[in-house]
Biotite code that builds the C-alpha atoms (Angstrom):
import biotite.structure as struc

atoms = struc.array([
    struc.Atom([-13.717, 71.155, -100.613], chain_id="A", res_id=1, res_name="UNK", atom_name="CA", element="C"),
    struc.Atom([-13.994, 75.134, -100.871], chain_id="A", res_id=2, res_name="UNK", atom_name="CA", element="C"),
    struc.Atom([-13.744, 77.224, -98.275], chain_id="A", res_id=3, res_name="UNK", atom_name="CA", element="C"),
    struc.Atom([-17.168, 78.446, -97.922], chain_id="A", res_id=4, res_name="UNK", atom_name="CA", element="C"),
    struc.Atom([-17.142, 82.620, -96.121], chain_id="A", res_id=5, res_name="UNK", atom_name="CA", element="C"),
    struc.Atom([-19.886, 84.066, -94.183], chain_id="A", res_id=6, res_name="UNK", atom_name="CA", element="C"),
    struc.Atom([-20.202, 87.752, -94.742], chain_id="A", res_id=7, res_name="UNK", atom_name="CA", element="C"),
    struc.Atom([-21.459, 89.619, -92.018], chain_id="A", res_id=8, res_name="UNK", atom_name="CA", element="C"),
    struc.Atom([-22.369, 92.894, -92.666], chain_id="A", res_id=9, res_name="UNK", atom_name="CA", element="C"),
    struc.Atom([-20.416, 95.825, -89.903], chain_id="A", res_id=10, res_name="UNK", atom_name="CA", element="C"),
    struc.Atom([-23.077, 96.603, -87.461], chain_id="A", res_id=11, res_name="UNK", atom_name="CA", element="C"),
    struc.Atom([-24.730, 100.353, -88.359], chain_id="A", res_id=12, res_name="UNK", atom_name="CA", element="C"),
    struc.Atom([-26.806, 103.346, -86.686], chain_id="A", res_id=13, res_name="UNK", atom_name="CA", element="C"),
    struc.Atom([-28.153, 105.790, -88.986], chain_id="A", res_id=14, res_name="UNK", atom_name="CA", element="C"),
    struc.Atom([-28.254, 109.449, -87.173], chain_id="A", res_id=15, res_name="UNK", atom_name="CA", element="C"),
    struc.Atom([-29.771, 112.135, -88.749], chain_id="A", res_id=16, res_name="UNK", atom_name="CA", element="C"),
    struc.Atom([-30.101, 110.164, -91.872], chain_id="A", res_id=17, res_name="UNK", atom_name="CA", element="C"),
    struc.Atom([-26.512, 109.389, -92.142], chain_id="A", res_id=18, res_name="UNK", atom_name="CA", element="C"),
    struc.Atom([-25.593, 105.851, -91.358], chain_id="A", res_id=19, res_name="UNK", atom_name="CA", element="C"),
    struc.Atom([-22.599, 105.277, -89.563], chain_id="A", res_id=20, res_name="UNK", atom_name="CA", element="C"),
    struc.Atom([-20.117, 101.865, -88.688], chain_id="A", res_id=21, res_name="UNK", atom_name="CA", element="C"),
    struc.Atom([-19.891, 101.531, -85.161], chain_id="A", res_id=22, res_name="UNK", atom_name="CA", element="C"),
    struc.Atom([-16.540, 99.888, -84.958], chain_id="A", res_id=23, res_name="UNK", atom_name="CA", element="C"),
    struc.Atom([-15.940, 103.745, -86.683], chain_id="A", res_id=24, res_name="UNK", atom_name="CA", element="C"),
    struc.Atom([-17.239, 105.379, -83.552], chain_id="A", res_id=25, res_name="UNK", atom_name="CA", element="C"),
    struc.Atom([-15.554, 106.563, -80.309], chain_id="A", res_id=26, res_name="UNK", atom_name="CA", element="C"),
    struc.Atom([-15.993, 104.767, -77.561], chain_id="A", res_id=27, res_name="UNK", atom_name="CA", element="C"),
    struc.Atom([-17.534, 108.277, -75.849], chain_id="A", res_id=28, res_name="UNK", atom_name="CA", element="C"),
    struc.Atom([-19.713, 108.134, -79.214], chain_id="A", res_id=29, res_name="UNK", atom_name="CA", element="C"),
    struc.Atom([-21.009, 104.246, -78.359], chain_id="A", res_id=30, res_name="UNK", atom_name="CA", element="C"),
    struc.Atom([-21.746, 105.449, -74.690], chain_id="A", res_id=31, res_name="UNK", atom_name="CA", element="C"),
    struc.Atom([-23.680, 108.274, -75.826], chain_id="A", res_id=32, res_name="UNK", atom_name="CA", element="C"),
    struc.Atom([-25.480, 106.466, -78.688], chain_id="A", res_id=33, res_name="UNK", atom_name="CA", element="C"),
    struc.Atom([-26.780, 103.572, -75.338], chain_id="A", res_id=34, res_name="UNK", atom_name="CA", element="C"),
    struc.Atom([-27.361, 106.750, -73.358], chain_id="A", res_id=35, res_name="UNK", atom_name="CA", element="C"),
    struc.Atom([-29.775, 107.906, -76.102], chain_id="A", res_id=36, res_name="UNK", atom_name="CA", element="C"),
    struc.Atom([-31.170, 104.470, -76.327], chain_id="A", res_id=37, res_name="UNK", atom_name="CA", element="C"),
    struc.Atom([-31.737, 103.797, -72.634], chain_id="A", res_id=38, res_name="UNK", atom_name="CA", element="C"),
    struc.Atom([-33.304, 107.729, -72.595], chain_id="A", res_id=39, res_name="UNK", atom_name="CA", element="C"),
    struc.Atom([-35.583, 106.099, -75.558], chain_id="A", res_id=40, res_name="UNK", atom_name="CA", element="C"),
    struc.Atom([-36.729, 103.390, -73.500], chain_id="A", res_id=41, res_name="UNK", atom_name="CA", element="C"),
    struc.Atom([-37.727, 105.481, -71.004], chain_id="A", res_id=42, res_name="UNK", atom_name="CA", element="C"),
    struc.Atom([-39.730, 107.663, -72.235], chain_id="A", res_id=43, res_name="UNK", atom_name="CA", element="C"),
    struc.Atom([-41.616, 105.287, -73.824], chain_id="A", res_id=44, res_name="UNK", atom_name="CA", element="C"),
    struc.Atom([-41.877, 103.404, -70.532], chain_id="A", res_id=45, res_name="UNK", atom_name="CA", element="C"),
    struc.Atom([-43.168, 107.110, -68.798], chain_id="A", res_id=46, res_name="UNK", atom_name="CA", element="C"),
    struc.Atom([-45.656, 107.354, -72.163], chain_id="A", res_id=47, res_name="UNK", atom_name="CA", element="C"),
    struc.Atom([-46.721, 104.067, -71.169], chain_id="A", res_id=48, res_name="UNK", atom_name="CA", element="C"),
    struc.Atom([-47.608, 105.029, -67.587], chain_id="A", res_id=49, res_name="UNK", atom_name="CA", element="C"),
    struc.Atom([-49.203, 108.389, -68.788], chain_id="A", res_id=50, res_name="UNK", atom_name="CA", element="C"),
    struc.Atom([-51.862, 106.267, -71.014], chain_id="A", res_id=51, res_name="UNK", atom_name="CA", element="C"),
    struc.Atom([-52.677, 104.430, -67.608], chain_id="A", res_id=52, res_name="UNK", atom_name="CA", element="C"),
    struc.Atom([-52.733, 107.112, -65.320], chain_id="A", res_id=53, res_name="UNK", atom_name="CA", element="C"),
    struc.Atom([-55.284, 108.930, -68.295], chain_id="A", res_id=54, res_name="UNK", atom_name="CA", element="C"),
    struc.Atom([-57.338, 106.091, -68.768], chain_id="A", res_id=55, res_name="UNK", atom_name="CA", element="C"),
    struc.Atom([-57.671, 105.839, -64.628], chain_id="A", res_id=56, res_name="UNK", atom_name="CA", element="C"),
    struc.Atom([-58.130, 109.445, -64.569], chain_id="A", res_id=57, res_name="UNK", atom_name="CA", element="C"),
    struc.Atom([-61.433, 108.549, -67.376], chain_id="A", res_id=58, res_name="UNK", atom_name="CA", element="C"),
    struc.Atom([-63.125, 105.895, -65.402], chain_id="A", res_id=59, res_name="UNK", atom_name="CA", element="C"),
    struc.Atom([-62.777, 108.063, -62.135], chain_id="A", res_id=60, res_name="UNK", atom_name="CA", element="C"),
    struc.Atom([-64.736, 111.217, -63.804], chain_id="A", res_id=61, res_name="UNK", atom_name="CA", element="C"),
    struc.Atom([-66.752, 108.786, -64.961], chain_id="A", res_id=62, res_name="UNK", atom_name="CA", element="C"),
    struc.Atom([-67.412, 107.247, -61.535], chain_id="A", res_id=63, res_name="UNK", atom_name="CA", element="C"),
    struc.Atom([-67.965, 110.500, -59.687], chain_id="A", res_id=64, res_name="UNK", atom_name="CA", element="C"),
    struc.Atom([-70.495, 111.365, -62.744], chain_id="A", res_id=65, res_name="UNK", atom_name="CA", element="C"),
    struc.Atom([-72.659, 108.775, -61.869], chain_id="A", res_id=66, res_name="UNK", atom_name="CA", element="C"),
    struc.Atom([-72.577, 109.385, -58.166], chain_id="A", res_id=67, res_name="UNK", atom_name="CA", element="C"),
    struc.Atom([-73.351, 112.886, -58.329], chain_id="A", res_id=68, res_name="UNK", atom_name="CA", element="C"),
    struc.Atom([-76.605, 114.095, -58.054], chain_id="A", res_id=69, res_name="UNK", atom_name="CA", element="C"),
    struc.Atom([-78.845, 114.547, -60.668], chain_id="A", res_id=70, res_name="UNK", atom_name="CA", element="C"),
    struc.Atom([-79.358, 118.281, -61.663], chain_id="A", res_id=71, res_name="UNK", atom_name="CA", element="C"),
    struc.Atom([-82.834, 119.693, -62.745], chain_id="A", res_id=72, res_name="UNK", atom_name="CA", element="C"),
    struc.Atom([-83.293, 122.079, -65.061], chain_id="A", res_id=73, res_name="UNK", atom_name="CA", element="C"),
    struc.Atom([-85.438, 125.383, -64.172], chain_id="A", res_id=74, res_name="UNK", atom_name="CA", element="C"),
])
């Protein structure tokens, strides 16, 4: 019976539109490369928060709208 082989292709980041090995990176390079991830996740997180807070900020102009009184024209 043949051996049978599982390739597994070298994990890879592509930076700047060069793709790199990361078993070819320093190990300062890796802990920059999660640093840039985690900073990622973040702001995405914080863009997340902002669409809340905006949408709050909506229905509480909208709120205060309606409970203002009515202007008349002269």
């Amino acid at each position: 019976m043949a051996k049978q082989e599982t390739q597994q292709k070298a994990a890879t980041v592509t930076i700047d539109g060069t793709e790199y090995n990361l078993n070819d990176l320093t190990d300062n390079a890796k802990a920059q490369l999660t640093n840039l991830r985690v900073t990622d996740q973040e702001i995405e997180r914080l863009n997340q928060q902002l669409a809340i807070a905006q949408t709050a900020r909506r229905a509480y102009a909208n709120a205060l709208a309606e409970e203002l009184p009515k202007q008349t024209k002269h």
